[in-house]
C-alpha positions in Angstrom: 8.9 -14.4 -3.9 7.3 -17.0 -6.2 4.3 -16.1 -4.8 4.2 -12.6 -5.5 4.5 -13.4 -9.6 1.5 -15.3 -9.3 -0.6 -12.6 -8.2 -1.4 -10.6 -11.9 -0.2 -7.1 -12.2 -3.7 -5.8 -13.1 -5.6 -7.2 -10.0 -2.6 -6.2 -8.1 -3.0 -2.3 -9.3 -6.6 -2.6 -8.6 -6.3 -3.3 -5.3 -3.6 -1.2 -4.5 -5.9 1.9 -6.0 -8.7 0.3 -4.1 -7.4 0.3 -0.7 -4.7 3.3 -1.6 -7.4 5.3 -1.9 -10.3 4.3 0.3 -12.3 6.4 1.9 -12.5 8.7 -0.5 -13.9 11.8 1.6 -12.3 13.5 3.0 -9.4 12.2 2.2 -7.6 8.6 1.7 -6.3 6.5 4.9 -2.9 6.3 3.0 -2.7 9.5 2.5 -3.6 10.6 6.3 -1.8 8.1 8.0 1.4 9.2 6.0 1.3 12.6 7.1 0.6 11.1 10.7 3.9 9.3 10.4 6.1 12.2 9.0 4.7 14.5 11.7 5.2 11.7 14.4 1.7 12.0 15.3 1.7 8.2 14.0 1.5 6.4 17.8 -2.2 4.6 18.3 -2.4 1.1 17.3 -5.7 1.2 15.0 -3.8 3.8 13.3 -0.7 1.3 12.5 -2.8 -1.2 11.7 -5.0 1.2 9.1 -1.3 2.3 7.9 -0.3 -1.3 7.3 -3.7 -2.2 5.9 -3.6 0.5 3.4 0.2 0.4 2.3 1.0 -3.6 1.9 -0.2 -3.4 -0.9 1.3 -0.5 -2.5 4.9 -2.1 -1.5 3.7 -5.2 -3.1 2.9 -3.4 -6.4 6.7 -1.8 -6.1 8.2 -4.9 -4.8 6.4 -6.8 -8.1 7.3 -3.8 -10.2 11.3 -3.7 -9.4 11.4 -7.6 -9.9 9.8 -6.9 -13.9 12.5 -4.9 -14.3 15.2 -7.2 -12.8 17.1 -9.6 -14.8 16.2 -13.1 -13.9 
């Protein structure tokens, strides 16, 4: 997880807005492809893919977050 502490928490919150939230209109591909997966609507492969594309880096960001906040 050395890795992960090399990438700096500002460019990693950048990116996670930046793909978190892309497209914009009419609403994010997080955001829809969250709902997909709660209302197990969630089954084509481009829309696992967009999923995955959009989300890694929100669990990076916690992932980093939680390890800030563990002891070492």
């Amino acid at each position: 997880m050395k890795w992960l502490d090399k990438i700096s928490l500002p460019t990693l919150i950048v990116i996670t807005l930046m793909l978190g939230l892309a497209p914009f209109v009419p609403e994010p591909h997080l955001w829809e492809k969250l709902k997909m997966l709660f209302a197990g609507e969630l089954t084509r492969p481009i829309d696992i893919f967009d999923l995955l594309l959009h989300g890694t880096p929100a669990v990076l960001l916690a992932t980093r977050l939680i390890r800030l906040r563990l002891p070492k």
